[in-house]
N, C-alpha and C positions, 0 to 999 in steps of 0.2 A: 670748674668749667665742665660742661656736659660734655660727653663722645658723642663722635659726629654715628649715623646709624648708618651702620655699613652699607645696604641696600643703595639710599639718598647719595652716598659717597662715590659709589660703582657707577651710578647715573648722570651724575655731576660731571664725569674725571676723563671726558675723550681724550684729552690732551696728557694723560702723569702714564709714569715710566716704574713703574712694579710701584707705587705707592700706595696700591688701597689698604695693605693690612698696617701702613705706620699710624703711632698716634702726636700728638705734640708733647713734647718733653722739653723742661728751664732749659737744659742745656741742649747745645748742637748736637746731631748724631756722633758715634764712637767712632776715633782719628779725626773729627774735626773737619772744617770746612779747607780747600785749597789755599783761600784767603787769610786764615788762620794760619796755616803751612810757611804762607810765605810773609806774615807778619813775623814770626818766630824765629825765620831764618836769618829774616832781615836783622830783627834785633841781637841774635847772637852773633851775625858775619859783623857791625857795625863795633859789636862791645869787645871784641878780641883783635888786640894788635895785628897776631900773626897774616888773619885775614888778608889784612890789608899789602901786606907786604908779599904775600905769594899767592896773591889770586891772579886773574889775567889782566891782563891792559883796559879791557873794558870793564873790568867789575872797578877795576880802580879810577876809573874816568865816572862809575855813576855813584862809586863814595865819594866822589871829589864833589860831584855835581851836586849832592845831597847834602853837604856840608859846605856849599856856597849858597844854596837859596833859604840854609836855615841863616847864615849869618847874614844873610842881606834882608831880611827881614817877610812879611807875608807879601802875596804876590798883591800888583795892582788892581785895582777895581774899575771894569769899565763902565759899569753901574750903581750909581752912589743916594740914589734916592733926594727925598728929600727936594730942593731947591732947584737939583741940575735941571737941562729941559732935557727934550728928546735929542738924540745921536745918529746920525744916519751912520749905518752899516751897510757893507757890499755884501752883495748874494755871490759867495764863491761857488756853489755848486747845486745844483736840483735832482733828485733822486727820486726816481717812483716807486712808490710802496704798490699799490693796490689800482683798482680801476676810477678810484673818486681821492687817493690820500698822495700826499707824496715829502718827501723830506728838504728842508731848506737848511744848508748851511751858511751861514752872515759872519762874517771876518769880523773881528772886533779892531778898537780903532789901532791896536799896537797888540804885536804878536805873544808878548809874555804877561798880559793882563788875564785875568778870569773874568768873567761877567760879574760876579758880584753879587750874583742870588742867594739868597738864605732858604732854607726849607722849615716851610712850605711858603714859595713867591712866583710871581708871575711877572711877566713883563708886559707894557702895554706897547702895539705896534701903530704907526698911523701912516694915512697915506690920503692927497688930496685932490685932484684933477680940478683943473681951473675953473675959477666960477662954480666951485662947485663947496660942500659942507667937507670938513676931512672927516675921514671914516676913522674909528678907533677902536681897536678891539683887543684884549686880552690874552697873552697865550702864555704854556707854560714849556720854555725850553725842555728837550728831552736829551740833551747834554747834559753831563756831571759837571756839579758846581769848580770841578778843581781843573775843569777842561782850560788851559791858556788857549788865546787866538781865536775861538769862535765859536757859536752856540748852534743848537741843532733845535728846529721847529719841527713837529710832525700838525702834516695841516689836511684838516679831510674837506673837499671840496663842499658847498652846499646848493642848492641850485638861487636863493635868494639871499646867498650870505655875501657881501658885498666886499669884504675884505680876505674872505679865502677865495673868490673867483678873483682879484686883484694880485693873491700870490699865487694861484697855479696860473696865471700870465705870463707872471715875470720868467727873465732868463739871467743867466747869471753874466755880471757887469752892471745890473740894476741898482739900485738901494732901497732902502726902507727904513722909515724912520721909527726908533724904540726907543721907550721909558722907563723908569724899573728902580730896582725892583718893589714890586705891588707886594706889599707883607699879607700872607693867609692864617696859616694857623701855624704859628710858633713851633718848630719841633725839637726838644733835649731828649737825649738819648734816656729810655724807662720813662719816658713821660707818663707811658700807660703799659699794664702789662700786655693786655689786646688789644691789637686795631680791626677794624673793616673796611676793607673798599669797596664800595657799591658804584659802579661805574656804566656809562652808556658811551659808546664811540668815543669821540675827542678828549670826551672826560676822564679816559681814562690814563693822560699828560700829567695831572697833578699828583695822579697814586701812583704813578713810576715815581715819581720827583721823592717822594716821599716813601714808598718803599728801598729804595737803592740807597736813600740816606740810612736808614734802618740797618741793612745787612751790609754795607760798606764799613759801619761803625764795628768793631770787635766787643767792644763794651756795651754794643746795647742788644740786648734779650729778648725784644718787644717780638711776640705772636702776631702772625699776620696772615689775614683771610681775605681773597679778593674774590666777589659775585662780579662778572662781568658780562655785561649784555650786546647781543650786533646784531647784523640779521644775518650774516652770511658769514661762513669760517673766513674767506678772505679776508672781513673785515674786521679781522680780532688784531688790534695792533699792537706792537711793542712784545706778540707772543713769545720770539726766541727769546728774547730776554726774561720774561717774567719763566719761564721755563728754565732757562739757568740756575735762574733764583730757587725754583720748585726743588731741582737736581740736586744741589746744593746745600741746602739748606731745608730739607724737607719735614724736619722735628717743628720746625717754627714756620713756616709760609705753607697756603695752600691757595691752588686758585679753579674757581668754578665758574664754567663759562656756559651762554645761554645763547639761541641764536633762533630769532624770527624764521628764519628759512633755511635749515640745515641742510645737507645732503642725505644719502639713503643712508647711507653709513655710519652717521652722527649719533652717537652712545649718548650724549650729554643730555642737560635740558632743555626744551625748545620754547618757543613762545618767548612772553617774556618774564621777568624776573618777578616771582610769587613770593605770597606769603608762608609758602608751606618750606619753597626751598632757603629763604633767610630763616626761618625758623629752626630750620634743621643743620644750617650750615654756621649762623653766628654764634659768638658767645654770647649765653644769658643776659638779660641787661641787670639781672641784679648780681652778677660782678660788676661790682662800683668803679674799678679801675679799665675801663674800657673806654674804648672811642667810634663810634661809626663812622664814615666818612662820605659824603656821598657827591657824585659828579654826573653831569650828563644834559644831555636835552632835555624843555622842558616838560614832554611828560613825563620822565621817570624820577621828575623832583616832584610831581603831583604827585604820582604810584607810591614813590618810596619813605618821601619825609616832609611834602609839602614845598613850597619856593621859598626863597629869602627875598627879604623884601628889598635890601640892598645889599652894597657889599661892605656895611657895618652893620648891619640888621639882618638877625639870621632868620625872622618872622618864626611864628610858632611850627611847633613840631606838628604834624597831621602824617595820613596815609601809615602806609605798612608796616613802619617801627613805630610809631606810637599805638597801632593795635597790639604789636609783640609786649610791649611795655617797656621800651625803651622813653628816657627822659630826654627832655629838651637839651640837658647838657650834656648828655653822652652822643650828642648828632652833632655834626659839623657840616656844613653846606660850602662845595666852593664854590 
């Protein structure tokens, strides 16, 4: 894999914390990640009697706890695909991120069930006012699949979008009806050594869903590059987190962000997402073992990879990776 060129790095990087002189390396940086720390500790406190026997009251209430949901088997699923229909869920609470996005969380129907998403899946939401067509549309919780009791939407307003002007309405006490989970692109841990996210606004729900499964897993290695486009720093969402991840794990994740209408101060790239800066920022496409990914509004499926024609039909590869020379099977569209 090529070195990214330091210049292009420094311009890219308004958002990283002393990272421009790291490069990516197989393994994690030296002493390892927090998550790693407390895998480790977990599994030596569990495999040693004494542990147990003179830790405090609470450490022995959550080995107790850990050794009852393993024998009782995996937790329930509130969403089971397939034949079920849709669920109505209650809006337990509404949070505003930004001046157009804001956060829904929907109680699930029983408190110790998970939702039931696989990564990478979506859920479809629907909603229908009398006499009228129901409105149906796709989203991708931006809760961890292992969250029990309730999932989290991040939803950005649009001024003609019919089912995000229907939830920034609601209040919470409402419901909303959802289907699920919508299977996207399979992910096992080393699926591919490198991924990319190329993401625009909302789009950028599926590459959380799908990065967090990545460095949540201790066993998976996989390299990860996000290009992300907005017009405005406000509108870069889910950033503390993908910055955790950056903190964390900065041998293996990087993220470059881009923004239509920066402030004075804005180091990164502006405009929007070129050819020069994927060029310089992804992995080669002739590393065979890679993945592009790409999410967003529809122009920067025209700009970046073309549209899919459905959502079993990924239509052919066009625009900006297929000039870099990337192939039809190293791009995924969600």
């Amino acid at each position: 894999m090529k070195m990214f060129a330091r210049s292009a790095f420094r311009a890219a990087q308004p958002l990283k914390r002393n990272l421009i002189s790291r490069s990516y390396a197989t393994e994690p940086a030296k002493g390892g990640s927090s998550n790693t720390l407390l895998y480790t500790l977990g599994a030596v406190g569990v495999a040693g009697a004494g542990y147990y026997f003179f830790a405090s009251p609470s450490a022995k209430d959550s080995v107790a706890a850990k050794a009852k949901e393993a024998a009782s088997g995996p937790p329930k699923k509130a969403f089971t695909g397939g034949d079920q229909g849709f669920i109505s869920l209650l809006l337990k609470d509404v949070q505003i991120i930004n001046h157009n996005t804001k956060k829904f969380i929907f109680h699930l129907p029983e408190d110790d069930q998970v939702s039931g998403m696989a990564v990478a899946s979506a859920l479809l939401t629907k909603y229908q006012y009398e006499g009228q067509k129901p409105v149906v549309r796709p989203y991708t919780p931006t809760s961890d699949e292992d969250t029990k009791g309730f999932i989290e939407l991040v939803v950005k307003k649009y001024p003609n979008g019919p089912m995000s002007t229907h939830l920034h309405d609601m209040v919470p006490g409402q419901r909303l009806d959802f289907k699920g989970p919508l299977p996207k692109y399979p992910w096992t841990a080393n699926k591919h050594d490198h991924i990319a996210l190329i993401a625009g606004g909302t789009g950028i729900t599926p590459m959380y869903q799908l990065a967090r499964a990545i460095f949540k897993n201790p066993d998976d290695k996989t390299k990860v590059t996000l290009v992300f486009g907005n017009v405005s720093e406000e509108d870069i969402l889910l950033k503390r987190e993908f910055e955790d991840l950056e903190n964390t794990y900065p041998n293996r994740f990087r993220a470059f962000y881009v923004l239509d209408s920066p402030p004075k101060e804005w180091t990164g790239a502006k405009g929007y997402i070129t050819k020069d800066l994927l060029k310089t920022v992804l992995p080669e496409p002739k590393n065979e073992n890679i993945k592009v990914f790409v999410c967003g509004p529809p122009g920067l499926y025209k700009a970046i990879s073309g549209t899919k024609v459905s959502p079993t039909d990924q239509g052919e590869l066009s625009g900006i990776l297929k000039e870099l020379g990337y192939s039809k099977d190293q791009v995924y569209k969600f």
